[in-house]
C-alpha positions as CSV (number, residue, x, y, z in Angstrom):
1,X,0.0,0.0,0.0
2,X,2.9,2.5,1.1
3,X,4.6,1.5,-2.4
4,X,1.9,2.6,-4.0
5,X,0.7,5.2,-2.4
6,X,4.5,6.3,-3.3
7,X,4.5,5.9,-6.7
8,X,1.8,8.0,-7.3
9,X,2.5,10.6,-4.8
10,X,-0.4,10.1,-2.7
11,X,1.8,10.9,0.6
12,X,3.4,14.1,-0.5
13,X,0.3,15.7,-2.1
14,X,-1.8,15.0,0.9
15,X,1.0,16.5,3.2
16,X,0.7,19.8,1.1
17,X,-3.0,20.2,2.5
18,X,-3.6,21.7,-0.6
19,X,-7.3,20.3,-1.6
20,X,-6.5,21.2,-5.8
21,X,-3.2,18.9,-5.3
22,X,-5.1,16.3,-3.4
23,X,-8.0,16.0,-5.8
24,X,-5.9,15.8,-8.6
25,X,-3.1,12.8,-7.5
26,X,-6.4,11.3,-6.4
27,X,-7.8,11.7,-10.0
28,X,-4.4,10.6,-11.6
29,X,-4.9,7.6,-13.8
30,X,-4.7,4.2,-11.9
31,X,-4.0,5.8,-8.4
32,X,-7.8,4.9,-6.9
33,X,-7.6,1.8,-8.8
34,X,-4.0,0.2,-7.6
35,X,-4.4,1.8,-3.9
36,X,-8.2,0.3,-3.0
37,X,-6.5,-3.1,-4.8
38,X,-3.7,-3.2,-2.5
39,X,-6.1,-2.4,0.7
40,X,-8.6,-4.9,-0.4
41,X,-5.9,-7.7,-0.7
42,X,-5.4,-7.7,2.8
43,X,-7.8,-8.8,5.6
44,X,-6.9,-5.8,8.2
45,X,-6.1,-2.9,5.2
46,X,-10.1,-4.0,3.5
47,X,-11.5,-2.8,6.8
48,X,-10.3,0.5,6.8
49,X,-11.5,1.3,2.7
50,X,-14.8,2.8,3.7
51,X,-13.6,5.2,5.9
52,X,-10.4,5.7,3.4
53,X,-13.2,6.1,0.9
54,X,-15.1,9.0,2.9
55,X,-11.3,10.9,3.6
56,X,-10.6,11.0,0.1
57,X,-14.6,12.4,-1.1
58,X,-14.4,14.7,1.2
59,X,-11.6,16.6,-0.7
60,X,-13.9,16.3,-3.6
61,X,-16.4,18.1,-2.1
62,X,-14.1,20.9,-0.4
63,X,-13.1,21.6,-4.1
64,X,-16.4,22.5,-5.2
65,X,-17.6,24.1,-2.0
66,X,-20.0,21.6,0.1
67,X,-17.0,21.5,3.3
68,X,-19.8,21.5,4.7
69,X,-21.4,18.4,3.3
70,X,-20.3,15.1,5.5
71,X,-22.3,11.5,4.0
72,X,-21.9,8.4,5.6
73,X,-20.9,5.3,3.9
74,X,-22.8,2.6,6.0
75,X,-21.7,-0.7,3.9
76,X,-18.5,-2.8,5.5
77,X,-16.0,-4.0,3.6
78,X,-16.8,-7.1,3.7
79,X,-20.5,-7.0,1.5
80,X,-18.6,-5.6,-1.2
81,X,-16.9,-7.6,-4.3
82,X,-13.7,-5.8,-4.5
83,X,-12.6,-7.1,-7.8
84,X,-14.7,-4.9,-9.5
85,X,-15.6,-2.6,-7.3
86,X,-11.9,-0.7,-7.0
87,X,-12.8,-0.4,-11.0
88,X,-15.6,1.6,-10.2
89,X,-14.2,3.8,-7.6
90,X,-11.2,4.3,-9.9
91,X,-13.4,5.6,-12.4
92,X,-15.0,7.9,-10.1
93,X,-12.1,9.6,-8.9
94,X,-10.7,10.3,-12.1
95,X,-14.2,11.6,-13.0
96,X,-14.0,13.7,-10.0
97,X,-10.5,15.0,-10.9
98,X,-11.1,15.6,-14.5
99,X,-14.2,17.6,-13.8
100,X,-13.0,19.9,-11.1
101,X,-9.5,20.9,-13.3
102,X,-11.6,21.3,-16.1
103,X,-14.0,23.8,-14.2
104,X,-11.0,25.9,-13.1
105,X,-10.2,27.0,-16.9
106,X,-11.6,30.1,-18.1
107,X,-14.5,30.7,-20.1
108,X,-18.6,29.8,-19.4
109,X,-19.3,26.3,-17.8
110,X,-21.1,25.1,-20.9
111,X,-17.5,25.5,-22.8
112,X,-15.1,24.6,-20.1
113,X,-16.4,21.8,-18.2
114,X,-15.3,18.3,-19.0
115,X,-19.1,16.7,-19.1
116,X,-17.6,13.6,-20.5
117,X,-15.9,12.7,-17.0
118,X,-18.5,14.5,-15.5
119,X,-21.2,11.6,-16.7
120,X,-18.4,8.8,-15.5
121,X,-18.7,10.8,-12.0
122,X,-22.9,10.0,-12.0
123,X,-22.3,6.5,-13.3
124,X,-19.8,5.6,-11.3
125,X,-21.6,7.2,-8.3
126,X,-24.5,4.9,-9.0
127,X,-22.7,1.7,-10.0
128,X,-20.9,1.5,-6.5
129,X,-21.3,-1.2,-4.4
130,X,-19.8,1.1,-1.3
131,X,-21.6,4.2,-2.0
132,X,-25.0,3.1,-3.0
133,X,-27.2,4.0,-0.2
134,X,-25.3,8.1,-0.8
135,X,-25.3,8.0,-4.1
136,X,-28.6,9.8,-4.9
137,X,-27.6,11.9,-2.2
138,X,-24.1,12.8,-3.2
139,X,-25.2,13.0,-6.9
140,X,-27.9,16.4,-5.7
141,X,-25.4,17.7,-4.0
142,X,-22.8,18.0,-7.0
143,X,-25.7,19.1,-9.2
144,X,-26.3,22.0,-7.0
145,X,-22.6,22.6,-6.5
146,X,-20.4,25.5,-7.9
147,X,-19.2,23.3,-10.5
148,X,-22.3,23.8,-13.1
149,X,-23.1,27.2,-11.7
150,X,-25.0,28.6,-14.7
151,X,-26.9,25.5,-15.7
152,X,-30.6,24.9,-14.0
153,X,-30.2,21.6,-12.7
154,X,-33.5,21.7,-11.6
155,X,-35.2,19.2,-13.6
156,X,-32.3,16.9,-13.6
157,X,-32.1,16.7,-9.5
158,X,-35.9,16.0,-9.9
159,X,-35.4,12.6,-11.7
160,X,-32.1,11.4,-9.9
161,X,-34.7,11.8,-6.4
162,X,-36.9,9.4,-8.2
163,X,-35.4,5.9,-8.1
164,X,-36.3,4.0,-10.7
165,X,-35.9,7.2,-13.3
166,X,-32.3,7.8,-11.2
167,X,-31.2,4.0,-12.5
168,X,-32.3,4.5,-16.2
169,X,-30.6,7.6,-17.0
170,X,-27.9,7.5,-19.2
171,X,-25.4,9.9,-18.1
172,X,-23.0,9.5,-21.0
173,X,-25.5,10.0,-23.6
174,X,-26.8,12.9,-21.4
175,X,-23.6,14.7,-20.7
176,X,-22.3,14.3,-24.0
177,X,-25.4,15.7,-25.7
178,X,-25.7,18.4,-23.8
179,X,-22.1,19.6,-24.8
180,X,-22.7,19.0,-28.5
181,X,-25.9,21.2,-28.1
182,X,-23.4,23.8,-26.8
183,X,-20.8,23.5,-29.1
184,X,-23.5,23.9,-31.9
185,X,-24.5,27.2,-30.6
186,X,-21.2,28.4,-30.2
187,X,-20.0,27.4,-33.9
188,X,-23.2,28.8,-35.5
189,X,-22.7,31.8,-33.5
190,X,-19.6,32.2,-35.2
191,X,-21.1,31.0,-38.9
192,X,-23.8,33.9,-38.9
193,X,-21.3,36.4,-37.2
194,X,-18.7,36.1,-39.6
195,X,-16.3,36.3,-36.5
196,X,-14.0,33.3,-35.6
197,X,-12.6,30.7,-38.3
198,X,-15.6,28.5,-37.6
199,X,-17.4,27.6,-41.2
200,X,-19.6,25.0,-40.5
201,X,-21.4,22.9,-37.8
202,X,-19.2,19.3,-36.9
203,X,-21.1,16.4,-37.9
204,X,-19.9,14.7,-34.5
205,X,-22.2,17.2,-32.8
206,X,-24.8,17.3,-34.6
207,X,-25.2,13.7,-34.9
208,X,-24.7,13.4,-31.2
209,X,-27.3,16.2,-30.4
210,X,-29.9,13.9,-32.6
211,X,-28.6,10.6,-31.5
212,X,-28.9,11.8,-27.7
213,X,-32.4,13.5,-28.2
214,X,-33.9,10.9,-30.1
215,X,-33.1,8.4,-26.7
216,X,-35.9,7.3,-24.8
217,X,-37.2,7.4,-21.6
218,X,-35.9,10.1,-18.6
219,X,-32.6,11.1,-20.5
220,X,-34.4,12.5,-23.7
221,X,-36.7,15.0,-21.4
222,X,-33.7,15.8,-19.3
223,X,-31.9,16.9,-21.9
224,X,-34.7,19.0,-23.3
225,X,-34.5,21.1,-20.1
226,X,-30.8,20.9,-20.5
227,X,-30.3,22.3,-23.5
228,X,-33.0,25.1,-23.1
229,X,-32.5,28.4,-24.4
230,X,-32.6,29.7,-21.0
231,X,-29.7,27.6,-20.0
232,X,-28.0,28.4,-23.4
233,X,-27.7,32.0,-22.6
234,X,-26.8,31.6,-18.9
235,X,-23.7,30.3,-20.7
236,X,-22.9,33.3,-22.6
237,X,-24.8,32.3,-25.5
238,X,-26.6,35.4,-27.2
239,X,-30.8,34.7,-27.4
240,X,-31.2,34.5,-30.8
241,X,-28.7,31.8,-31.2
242,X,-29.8,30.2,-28.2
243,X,-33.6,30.3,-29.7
244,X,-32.4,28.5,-32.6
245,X,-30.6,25.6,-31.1
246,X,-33.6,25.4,-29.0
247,X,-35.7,25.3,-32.0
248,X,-34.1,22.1,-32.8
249,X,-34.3,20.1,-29.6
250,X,-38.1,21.0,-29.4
251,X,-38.6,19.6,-33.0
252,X,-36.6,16.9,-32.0
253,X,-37.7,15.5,-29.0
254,X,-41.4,16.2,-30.0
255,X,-40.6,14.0,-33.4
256,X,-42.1,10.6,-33.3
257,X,-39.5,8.0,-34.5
258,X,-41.7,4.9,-34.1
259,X,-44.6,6.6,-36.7
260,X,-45.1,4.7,-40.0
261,X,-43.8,7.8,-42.3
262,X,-41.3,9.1,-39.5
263,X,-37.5,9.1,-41.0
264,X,-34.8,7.3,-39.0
265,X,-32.2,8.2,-37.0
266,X,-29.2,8.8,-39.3
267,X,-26.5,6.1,-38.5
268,X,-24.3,5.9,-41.2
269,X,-21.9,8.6,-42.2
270,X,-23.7,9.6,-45.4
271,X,-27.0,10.3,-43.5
272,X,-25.3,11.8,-40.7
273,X,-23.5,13.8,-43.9
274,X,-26.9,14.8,-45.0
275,X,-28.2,15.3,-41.5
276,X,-25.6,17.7,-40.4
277,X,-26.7,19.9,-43.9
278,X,-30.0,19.7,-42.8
279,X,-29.9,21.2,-39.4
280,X,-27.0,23.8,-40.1
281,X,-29.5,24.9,-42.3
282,X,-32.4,25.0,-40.2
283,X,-30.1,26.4,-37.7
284,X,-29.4,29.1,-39.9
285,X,-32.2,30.0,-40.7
286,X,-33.6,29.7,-37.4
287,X,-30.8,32.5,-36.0
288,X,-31.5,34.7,-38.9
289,X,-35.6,34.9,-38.7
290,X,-34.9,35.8,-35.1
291,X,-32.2,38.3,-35.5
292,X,-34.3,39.8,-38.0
293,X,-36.9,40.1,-35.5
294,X,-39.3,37.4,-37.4
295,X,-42.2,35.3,-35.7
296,X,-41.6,32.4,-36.9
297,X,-38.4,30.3,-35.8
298,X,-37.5,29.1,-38.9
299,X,-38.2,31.1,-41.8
300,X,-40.3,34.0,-42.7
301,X,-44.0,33.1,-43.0
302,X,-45.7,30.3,-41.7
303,X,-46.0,28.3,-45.0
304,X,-42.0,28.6,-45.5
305,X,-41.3,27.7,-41.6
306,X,-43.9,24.7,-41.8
307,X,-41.7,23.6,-45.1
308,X,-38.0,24.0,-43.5
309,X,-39.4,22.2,-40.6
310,X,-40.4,19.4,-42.2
């Protein structure tokens, strides 16, 4: 244990005191892993892992301001299968580490946050074995934390406090989407602005904004609240882009995939090719009626909007 606590400078970073140091040696890439390995290998080192556990959260939430935030773990040691289980919690800490450095950057949380290891944060959370009588619990309390200050959470905490919603979310799919709708607004802010060297939307995005609002159950009407134009502009996004990009989440969340007529999801590269066209345009469009002041969202009179729509 003291080996590899060693090697990965667990010792010295937690004799700085220094929570941003602590968080990220904890986050480092195999540290979690190898040290709850090492601790669970031995009958009088497993005993000590929840408590281990709880000293080494507690830095986590210290770095995004709940000190005063204390959750129990209540399992033992020994009704936990520790084989996959120090997978798990190595996942989470890196989650937790890539998150909070990635929050410390400049810019508006929508652009700096790292939401991928954000979502491995909520899944890990609610995978563990240790910490799954907290893990609703801890989960609200990161949501409200000052790590997505900007984003209304609101609807989000809602479903994680329902239990069986809470274990069919999809936090990847979530997290990722909710980035590509982001990174949309941002690069078609930059198409219809001329500004920037932005000139055109990434297909990677767009297909990952229709592929994640197209999902069903809890995660597709999360992410419509998500990705609202209200959020949008808390993070620095101007309203008539953000209208647009919310144009396109309503039409596509509200589109029925299973109807006999309804088009499918694009999957392969040529129809998320022709996909990617299609919504730039409508995107477009979209930003263009409204910063020209027009009533309808996506061109300008209801006949045209009805036909770019569809």
């Amino acid at each position: 244990t003291i080996k590899v606590a060693c090697d990965y400078d667990v010792v010295e970073s937690v004799n700085t005191g220094d929570v941003d140091t602590i968080v990220e040696t904890l986050g480092k890439e195999g540290c979690m892993e190898n040290l709850i390995g090492v601790l669970s290998s031995g009958k009088a080192t497993k005993q000590i892992i929840p408590s281990f556990m709880e000293y080494g959260l507690n830095y986590g939430y210290n770095a995004v301001g709940l000190e005063d935030l204390s959750v129990n773990i209540t399992k033992t040691a020994d009704q936990v299968n520790w084989e996959t289980e120090k997978v798990v919690l190595g996942n989470l800490f890196e989650g937790i580490s890539g998150t909070y450095l990635s929050s410390k950057a400049e810019g508006e949380v929508l652009e700096k946050v790292d939401f991928i290891a954000f979502a491995k944060v909520m899944k890990s959370l609610r995978d563990s074995q240790l910490l799954k009588d907290c893990s609703q619990e801890i989960s609200i309390h990161l949501l409200n934390s000052e790590l997505l200050v900007g984003v209304d959470t609101t609807t989000l905490v809602s479903y994680i406090e329902n239990d069986t919603k809470y274990q069919e979310m999809d936090f990847a799919v979530m997290f990722s989407t909710l980035k590509s709708s982001a990174n949309i607004a941002n690069d078609l802010k930059d198409i219809t602005s001329g500004t920037g060297e932005v000139t055109g939307l990434d297909k990677n995005d767009v297909s990952g904004l229709i592929n994640g609002l197209t999902s069903e159950g809890p995660t597709k009407e999360v992410l419509k609240d998500l990705a609202s134009a209200e959020n949008l502009e808390k993070s620095g996004v101007d309203s008539s882009t953000a209208g647009a990009v919310n144009g396109i989440v309503e039409s596509i969340t509200e589109y029925d995939t299973t109807a006999d007529d309804a088009v499918a999801v694009p999957e392969t590269d040529e129809e998320i090719e022709n996909a990617t066209g299609a919504v730039e345009e409508l995107l477009t469009a979209s930003k263009n009626a409204q910063d020209a002041n027009v009533a309808y969202v996506f061109g300008n009179n209801e006949t045209e909007a009805k036909a770019k729509m569809t």
